[in-house]
N, CA, C and O atoms as a Maestro MAE file, in Angstrom:
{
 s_m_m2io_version
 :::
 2.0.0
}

f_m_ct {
 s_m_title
 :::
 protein
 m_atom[308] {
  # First column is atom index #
  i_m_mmod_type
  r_m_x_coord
  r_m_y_coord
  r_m_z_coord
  i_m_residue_number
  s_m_chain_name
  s_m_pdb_residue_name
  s_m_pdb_atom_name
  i_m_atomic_number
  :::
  1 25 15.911 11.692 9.839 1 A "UNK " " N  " 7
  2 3 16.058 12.505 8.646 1 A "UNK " " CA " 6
  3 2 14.971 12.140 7.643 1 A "UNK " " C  " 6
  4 15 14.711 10.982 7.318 1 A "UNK " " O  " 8
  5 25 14.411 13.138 7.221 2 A "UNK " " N  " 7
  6 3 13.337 13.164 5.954 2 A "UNK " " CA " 6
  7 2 14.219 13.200 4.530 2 A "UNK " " C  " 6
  8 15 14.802 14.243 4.234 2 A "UNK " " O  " 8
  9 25 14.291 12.127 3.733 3 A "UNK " " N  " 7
  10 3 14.865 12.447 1.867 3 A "UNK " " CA " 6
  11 2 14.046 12.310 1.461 3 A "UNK " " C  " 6
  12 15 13.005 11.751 1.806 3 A "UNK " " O  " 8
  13 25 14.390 12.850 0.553 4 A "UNK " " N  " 7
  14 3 13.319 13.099 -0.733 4 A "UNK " " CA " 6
  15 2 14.406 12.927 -1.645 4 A "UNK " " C  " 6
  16 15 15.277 13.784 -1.800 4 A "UNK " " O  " 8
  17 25 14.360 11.520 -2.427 5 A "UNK " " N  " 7
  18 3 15.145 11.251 -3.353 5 A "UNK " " CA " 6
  19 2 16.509 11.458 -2.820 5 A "UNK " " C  " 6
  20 15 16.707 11.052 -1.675 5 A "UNK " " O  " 8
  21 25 17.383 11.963 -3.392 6 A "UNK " " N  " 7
  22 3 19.026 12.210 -2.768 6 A "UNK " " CA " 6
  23 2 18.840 13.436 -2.185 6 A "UNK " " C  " 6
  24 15 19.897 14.066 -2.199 6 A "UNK " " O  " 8
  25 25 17.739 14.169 -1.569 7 A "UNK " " N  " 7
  26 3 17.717 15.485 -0.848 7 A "UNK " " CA " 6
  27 2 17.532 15.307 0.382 7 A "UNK " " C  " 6
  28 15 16.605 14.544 0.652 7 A "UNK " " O  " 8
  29 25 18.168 15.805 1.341 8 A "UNK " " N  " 7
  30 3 17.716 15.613 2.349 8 A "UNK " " CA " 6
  31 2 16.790 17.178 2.848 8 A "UNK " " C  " 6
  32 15 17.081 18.321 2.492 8 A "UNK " " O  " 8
  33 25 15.806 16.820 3.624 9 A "UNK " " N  " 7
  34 3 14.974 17.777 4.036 9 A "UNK " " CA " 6
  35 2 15.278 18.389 5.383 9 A "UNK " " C  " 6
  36 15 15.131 19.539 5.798 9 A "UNK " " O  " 8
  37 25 15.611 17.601 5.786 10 A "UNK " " N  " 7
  38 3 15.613 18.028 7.329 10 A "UNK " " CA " 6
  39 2 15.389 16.818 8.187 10 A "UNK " " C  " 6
  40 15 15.249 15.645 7.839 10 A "UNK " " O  " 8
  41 25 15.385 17.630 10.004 11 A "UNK " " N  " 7
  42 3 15.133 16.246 10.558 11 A "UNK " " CA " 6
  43 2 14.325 16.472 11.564 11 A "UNK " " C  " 6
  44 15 14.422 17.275 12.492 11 A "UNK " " O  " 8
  45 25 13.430 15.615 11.279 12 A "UNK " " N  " 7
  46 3 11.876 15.651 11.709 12 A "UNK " " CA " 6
  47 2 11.237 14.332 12.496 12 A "UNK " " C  " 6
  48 15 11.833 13.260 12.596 12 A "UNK " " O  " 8
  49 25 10.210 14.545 12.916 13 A "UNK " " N  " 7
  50 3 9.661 13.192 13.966 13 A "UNK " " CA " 6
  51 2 9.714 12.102 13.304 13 A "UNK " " C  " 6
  52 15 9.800 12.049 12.078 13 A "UNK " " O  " 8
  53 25 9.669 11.182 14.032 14 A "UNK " " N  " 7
  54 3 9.114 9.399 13.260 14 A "UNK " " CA " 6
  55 2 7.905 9.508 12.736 14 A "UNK " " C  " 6
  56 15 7.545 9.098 11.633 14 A "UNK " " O  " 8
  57 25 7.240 10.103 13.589 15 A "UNK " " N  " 7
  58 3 5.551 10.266 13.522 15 A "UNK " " CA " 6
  59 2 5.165 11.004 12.143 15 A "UNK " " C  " 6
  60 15 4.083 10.841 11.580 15 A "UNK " " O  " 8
  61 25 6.206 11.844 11.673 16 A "UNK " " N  " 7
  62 3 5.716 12.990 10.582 16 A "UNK " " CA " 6
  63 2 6.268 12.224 9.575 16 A "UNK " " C  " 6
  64 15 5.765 12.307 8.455 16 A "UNK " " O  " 8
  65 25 7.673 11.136 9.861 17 A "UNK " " N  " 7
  66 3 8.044 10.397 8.533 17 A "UNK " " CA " 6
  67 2 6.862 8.845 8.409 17 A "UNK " " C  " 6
  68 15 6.577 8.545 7.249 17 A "UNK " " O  " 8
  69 25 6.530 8.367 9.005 18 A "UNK " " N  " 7
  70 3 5.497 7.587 9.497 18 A "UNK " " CA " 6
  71 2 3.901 7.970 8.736 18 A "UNK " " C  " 6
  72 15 3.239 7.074 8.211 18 A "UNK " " O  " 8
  73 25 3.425 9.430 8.776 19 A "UNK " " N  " 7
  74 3 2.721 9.618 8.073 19 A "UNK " " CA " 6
  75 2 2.658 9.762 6.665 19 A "UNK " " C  " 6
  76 15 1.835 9.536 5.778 19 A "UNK " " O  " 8
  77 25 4.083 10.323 6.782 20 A "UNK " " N  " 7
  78 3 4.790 10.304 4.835 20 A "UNK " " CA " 6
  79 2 4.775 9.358 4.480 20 A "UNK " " C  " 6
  80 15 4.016 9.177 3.527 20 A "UNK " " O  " 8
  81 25 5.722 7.938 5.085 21 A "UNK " " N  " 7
  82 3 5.281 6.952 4.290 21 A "UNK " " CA " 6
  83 2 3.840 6.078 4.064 21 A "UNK " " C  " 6
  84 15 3.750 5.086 3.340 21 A "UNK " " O  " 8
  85 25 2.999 6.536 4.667 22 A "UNK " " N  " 7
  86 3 1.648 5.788 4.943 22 A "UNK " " CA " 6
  87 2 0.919 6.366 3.512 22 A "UNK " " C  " 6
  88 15 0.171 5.667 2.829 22 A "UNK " " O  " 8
  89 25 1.315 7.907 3.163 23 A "UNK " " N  " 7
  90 3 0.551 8.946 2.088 23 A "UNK " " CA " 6
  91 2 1.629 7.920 0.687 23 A "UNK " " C  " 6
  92 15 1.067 7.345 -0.244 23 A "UNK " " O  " 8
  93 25 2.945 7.920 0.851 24 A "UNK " " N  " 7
  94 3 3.202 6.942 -0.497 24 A "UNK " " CA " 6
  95 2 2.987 5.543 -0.569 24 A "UNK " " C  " 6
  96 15 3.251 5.110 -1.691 24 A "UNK " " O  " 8
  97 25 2.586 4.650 0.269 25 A "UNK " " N  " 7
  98 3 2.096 3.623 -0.124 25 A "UNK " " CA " 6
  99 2 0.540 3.196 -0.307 25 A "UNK " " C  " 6
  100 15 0.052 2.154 -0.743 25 A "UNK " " O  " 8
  101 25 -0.183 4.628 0.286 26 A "UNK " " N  " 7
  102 3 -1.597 4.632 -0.143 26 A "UNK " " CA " 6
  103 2 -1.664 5.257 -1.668 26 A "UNK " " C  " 6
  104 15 -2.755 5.213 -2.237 26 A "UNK " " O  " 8
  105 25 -0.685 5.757 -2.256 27 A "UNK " " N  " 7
  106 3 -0.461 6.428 -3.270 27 A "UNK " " CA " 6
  107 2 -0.060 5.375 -4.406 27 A "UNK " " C  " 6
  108 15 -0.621 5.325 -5.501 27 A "UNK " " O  " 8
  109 25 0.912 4.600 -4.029 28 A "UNK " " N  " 7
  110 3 1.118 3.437 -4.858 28 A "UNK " " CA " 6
  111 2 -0.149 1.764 -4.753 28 A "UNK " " C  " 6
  112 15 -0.091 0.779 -5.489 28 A "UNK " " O  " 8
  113 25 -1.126 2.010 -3.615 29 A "UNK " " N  " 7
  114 3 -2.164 0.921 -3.779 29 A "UNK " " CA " 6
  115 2 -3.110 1.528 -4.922 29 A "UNK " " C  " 6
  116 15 -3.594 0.737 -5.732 29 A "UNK " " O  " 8
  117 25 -3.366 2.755 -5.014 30 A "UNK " " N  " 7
  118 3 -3.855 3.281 -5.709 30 A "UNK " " CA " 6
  119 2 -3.484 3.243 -7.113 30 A "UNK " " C  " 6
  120 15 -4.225 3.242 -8.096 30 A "UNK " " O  " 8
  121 25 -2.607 3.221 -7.067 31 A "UNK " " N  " 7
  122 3 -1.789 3.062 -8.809 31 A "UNK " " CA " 6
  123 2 -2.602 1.129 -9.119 31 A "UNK " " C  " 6
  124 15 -3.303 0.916 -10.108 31 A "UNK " " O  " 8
  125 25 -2.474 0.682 -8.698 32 A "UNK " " N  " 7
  126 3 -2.747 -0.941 -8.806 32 A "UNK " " CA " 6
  127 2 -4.419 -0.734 -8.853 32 A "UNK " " C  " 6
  128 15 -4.930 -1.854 -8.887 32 A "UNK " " O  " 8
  129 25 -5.302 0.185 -8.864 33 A "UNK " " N  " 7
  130 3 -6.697 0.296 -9.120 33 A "UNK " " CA " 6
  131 2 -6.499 -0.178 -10.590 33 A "UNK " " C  " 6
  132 15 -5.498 -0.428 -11.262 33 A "UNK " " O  " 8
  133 25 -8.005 -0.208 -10.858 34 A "UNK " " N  " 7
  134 3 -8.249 -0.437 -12.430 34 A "UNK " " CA " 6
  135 2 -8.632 1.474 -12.838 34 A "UNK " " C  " 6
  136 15 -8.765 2.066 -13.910 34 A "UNK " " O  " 8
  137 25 -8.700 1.925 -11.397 35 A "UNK " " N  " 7
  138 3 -8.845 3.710 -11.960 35 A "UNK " " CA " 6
  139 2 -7.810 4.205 -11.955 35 A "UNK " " C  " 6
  140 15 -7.889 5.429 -12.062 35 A "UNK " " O  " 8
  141 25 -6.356 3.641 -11.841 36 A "UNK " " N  " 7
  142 3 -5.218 4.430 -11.538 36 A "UNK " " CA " 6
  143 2 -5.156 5.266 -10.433 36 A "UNK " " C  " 6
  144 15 -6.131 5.199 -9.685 36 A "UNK " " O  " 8
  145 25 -4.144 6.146 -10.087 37 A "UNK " " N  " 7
  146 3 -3.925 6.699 -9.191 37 A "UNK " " CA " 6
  147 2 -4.668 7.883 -9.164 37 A "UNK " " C  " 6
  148 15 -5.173 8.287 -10.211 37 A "UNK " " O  " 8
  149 25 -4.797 8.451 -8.194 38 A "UNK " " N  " 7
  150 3 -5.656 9.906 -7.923 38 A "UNK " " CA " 6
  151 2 -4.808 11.263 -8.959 38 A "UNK " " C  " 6
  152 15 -3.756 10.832 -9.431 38 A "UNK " " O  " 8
  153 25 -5.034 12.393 -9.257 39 A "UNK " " N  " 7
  154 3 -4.519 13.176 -9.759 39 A "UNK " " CA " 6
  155 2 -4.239 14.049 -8.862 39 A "UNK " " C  " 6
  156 15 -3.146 14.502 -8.523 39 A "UNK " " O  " 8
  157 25 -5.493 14.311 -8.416 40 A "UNK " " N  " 7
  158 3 -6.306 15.410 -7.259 40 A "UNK " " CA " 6
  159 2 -7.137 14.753 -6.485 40 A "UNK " " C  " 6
  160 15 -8.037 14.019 -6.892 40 A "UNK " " O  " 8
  161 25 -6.764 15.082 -4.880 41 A "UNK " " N  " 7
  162 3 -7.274 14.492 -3.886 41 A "UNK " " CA " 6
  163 2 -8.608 15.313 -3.824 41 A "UNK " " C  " 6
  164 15 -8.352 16.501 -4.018 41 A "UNK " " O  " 8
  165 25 -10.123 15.059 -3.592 42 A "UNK " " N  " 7
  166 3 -10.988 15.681 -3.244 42 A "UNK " " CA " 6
  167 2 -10.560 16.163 -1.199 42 A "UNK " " C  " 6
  168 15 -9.585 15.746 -0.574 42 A "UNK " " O  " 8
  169 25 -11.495 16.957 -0.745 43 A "UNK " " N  " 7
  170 3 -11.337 16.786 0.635 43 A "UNK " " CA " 6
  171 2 -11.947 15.397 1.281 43 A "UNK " " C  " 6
  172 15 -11.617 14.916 2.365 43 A "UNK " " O  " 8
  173 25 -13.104 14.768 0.175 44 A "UNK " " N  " 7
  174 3 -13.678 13.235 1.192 44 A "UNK " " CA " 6
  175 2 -12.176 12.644 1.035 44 A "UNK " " C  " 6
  176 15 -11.371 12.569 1.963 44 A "UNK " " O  " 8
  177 25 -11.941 12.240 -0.302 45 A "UNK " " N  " 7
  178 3 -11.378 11.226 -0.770 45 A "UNK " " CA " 6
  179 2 -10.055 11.697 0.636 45 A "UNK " " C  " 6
  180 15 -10.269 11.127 1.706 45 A "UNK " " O  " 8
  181 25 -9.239 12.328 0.613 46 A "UNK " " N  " 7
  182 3 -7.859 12.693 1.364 46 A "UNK " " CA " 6
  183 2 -8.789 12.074 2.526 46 A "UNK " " C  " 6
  184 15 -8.549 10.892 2.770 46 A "UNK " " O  " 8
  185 25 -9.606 12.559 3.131 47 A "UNK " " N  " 7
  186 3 -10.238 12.227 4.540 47 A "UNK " " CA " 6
  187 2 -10.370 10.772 4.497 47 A "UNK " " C  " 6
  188 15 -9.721 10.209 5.378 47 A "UNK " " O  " 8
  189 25 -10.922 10.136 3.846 48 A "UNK " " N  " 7
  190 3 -10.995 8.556 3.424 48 A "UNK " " CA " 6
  191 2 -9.823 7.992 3.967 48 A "UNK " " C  " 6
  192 15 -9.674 7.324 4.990 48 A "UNK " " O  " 8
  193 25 -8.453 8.634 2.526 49 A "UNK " " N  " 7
  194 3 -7.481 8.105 2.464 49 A "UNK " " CA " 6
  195 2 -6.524 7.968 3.998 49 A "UNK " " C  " 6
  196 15 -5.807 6.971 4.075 49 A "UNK " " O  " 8
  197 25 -6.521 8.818 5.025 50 A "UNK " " N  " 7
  198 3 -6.244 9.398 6.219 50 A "UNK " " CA " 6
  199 2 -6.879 8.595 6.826 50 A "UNK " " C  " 6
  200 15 -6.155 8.058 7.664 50 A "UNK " " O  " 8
  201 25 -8.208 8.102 6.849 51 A "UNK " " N  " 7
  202 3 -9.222 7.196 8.127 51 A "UNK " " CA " 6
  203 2 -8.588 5.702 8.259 51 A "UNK " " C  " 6
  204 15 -8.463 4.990 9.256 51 A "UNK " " O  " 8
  205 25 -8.162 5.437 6.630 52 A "UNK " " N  " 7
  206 3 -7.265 4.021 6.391 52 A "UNK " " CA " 6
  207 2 -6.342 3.877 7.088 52 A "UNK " " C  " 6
  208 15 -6.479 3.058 7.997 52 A "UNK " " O  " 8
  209 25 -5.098 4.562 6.968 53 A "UNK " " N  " 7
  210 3 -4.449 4.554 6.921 53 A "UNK " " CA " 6
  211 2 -3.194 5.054 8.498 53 A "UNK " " C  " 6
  212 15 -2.121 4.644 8.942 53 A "UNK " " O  " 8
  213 25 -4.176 6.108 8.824 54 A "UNK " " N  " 7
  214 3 -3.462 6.716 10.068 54 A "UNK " " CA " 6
  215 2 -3.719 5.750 11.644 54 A "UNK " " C  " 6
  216 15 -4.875 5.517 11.998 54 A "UNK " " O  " 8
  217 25 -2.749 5.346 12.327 55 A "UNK " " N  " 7
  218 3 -2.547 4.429 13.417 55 A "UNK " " CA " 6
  219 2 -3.629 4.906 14.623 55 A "UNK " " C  " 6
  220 15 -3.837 6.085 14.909 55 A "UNK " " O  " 8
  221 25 -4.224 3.833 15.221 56 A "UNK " " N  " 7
  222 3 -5.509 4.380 15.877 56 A "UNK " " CA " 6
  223 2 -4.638 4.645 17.295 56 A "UNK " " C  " 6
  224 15 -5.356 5.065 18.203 56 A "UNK " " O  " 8
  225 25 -3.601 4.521 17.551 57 A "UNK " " N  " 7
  226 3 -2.810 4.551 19.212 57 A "UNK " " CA " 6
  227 2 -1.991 5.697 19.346 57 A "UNK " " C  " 6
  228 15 -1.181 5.756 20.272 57 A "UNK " " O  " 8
  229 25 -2.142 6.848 18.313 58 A "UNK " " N  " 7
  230 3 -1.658 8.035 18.587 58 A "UNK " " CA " 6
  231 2 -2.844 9.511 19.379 58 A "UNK " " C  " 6
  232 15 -4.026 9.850 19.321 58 A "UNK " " O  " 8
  233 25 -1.762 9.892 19.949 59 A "UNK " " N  " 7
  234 3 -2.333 11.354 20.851 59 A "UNK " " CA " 6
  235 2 -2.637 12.126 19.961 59 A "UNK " " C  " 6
  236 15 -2.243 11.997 18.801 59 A "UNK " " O  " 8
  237 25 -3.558 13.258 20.462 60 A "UNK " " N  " 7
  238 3 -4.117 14.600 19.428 60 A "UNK " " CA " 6
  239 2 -2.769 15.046 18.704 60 A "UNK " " C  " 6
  240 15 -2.640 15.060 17.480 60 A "UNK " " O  " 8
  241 25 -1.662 15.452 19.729 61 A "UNK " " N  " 7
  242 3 -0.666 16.061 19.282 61 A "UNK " " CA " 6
  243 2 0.208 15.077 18.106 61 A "UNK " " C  " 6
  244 15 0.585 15.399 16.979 61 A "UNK " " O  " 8
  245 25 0.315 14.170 18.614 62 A "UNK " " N  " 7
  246 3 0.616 12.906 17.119 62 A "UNK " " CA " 6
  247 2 0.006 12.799 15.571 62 A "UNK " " C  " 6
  248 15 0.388 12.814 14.401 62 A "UNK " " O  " 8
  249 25 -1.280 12.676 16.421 63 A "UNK " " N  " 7
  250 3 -1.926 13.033 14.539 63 A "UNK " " CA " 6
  251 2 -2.058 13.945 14.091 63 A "UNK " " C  " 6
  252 15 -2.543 13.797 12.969 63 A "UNK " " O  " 8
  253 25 -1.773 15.601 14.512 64 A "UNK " " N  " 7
  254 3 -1.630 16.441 13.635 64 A "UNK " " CA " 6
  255 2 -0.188 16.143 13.074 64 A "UNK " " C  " 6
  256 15 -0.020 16.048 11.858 64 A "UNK " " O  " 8
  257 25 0.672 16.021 13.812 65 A "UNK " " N  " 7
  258 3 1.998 15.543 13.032 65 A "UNK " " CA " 6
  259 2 1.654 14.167 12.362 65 A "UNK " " C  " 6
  260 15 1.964 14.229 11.172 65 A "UNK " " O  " 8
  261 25 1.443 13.680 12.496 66 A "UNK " " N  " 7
  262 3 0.853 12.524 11.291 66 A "UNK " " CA " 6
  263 2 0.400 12.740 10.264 66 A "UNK " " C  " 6
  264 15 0.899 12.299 9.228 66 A "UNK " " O  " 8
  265 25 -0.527 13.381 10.296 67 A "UNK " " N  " 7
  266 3 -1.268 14.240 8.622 67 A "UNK " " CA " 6
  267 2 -0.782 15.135 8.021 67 A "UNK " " C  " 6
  268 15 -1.205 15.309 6.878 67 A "UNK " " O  " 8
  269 25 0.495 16.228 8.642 68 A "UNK " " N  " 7
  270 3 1.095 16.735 8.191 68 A "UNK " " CA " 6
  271 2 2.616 15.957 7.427 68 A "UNK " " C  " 6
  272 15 3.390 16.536 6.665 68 A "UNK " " O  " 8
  273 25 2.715 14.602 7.876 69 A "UNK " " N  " 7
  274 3 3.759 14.215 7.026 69 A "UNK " " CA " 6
  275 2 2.248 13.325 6.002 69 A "UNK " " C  " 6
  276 15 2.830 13.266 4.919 69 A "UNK " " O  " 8
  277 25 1.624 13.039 5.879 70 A "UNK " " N  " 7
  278 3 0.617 12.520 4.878 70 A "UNK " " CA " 6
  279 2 0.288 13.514 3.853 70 A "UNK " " C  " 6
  280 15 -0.080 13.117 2.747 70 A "UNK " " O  " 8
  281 25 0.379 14.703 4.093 71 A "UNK " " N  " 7
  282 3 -0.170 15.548 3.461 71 A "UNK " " CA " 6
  283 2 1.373 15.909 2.445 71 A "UNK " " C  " 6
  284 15 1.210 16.065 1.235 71 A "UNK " " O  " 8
  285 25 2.378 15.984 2.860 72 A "UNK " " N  " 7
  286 3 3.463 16.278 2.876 72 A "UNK " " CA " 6
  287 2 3.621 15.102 1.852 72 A "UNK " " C  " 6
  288 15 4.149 15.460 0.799 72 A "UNK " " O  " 8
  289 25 3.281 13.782 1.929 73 A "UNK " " N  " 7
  290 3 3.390 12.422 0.772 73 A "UNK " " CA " 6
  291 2 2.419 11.922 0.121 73 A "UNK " " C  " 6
  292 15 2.242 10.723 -0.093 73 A "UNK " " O  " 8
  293 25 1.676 12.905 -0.260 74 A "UNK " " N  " 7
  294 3 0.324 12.753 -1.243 74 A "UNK " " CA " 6
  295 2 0.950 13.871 -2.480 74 A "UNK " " C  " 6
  296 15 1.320 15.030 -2.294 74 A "UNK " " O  " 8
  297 25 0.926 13.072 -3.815 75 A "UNK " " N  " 7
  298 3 1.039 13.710 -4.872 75 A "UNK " " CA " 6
  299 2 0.727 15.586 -4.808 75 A "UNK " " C  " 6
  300 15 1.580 16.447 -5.027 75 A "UNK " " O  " 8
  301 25 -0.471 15.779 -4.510 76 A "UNK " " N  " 7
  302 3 -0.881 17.358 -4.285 76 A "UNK " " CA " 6
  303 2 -0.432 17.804 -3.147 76 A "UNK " " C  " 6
  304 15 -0.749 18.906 -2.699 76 A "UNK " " O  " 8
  305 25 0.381 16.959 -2.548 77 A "UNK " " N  " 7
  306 3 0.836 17.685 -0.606 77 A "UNK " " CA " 6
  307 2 1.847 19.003 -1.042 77 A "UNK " " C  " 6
  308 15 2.342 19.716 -0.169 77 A "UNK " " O  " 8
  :::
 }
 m_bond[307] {
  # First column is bond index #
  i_m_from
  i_m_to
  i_m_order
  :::
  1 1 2 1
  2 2 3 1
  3 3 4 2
  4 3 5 1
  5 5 6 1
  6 6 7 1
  7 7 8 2
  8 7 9 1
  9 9 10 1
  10 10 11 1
  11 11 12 2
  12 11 13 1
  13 13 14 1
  14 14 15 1
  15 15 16 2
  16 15 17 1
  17 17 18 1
  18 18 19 1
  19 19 20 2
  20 19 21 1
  21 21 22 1
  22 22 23 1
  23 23 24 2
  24 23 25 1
  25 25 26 1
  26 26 27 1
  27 27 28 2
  28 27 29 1
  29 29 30 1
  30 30 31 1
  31 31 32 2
  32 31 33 1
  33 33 34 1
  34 34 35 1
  35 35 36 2
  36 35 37 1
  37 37 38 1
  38 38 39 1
  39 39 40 2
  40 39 41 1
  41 41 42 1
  42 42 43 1
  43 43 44 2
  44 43 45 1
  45 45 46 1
  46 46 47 1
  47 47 48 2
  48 47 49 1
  49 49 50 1
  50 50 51 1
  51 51 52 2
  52 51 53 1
  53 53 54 1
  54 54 55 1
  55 55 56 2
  56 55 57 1
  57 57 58 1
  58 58 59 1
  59 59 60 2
  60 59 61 1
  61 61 62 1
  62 62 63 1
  63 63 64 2
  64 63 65 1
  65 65 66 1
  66 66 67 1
  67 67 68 2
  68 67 69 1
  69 69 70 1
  70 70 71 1
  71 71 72 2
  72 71 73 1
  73 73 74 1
  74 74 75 1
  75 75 76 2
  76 75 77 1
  77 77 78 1
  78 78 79 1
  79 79 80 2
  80 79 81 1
  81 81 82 1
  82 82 83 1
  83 83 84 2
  84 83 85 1
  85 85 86 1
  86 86 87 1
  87 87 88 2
  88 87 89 1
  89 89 90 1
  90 90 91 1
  91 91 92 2
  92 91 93 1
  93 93 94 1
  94 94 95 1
  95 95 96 2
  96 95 97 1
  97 97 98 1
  98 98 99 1
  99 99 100 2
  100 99 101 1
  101 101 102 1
  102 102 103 1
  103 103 104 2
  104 103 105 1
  105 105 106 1
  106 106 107 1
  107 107 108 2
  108 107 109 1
  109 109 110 1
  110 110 111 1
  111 111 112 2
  112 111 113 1
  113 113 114 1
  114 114 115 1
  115 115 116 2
  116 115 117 1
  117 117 118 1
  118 118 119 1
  119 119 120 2
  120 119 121 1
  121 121 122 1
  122 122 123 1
  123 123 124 2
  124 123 125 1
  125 125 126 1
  126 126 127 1
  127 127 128 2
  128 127 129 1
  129 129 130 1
  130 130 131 1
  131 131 132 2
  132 131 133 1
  133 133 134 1
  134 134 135 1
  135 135 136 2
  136 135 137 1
  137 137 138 1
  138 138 139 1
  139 139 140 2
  140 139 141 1
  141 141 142 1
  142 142 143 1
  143 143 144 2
  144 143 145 1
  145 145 146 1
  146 146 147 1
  147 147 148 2
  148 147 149 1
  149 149 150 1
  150 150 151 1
  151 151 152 2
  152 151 153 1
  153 153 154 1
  154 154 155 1
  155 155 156 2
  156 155 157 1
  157 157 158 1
  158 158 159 1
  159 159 160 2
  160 159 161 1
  161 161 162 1
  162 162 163 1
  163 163 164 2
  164 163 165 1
  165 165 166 1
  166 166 167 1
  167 167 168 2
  168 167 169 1
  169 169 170 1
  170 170 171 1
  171 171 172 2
  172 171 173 1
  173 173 174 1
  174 174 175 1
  175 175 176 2
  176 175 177 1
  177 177 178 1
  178 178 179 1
  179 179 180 2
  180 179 181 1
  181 181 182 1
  182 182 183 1
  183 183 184 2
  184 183 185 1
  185 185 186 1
  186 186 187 1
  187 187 188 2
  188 187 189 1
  189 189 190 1
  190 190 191 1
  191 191 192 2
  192 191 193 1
  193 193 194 1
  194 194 195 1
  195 195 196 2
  196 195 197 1
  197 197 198 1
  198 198 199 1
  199 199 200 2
  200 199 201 1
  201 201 202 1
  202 202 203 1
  203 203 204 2
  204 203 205 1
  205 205 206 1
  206 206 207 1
  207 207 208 2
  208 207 209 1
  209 209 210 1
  210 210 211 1
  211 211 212 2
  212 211 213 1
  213 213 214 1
  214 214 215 1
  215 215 216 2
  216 215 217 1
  217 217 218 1
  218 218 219 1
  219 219 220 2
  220 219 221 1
  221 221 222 1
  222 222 223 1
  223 223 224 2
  224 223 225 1
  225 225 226 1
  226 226 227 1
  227 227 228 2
  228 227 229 1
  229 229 230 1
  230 230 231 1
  231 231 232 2
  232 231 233 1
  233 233 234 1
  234 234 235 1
  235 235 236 2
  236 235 237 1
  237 237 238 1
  238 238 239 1
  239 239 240 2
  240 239 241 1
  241 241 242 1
  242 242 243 1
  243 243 244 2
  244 243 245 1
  245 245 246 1
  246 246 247 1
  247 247 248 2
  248 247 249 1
  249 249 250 1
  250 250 251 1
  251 251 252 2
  252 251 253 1
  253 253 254 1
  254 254 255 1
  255 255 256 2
  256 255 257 1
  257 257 258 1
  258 258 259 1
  259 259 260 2
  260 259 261 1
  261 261 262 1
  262 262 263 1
  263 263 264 2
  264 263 265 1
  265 265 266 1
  266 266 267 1
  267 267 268 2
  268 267 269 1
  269 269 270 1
  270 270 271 1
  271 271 272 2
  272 271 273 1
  273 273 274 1
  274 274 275 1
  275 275 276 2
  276 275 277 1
  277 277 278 1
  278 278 279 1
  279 279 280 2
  280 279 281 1
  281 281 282 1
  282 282 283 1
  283 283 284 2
  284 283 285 1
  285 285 286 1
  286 286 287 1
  287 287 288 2
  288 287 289 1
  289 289 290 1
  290 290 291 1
  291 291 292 2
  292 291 293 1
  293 293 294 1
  294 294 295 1
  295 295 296 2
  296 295 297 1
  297 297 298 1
  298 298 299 1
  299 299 300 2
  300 299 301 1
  301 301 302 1
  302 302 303 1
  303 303 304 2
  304 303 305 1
  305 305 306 1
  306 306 307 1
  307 307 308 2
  :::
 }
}
């Protein structure tokens, strides 16, 4: 199951909640900058943030579900 706060969303892969949480704790390292957190992701910066962050032992079909729960836990997702 995916929540969002006391909501529940639905119920979705590990892989897509896996990428969600990878997009909020790259979201909260970011807060701990001396620039604060992002407002607005550029397309490098998201691509950056994604190269960090996403597990190098997943299949094609994995990391599109991967970036879609990242995208899904990035402030602008």
């Amino acid at each position: 199951m995916l929540c969002i706060g006391t909501i529940t969303v639905g119920k979705v892969s590990p892989t897509l909640v896996n990428g969600y949480l990878a997009a909020c704790k790259a979201y909260d390292e970011m807060e701990q900058t001396e620039y604060g957190a992002y407002f607005l992701l550029t397309g490098y910066e998201y691509a950056h943030l994604t190269r960090q962050y996403i597990p190098g032992n997943l299949s094609s079909v994995e990391k599109r579900e991967w970036q879609r729960g990242f995208i899904l836990g990035t402030p602008t997702g």
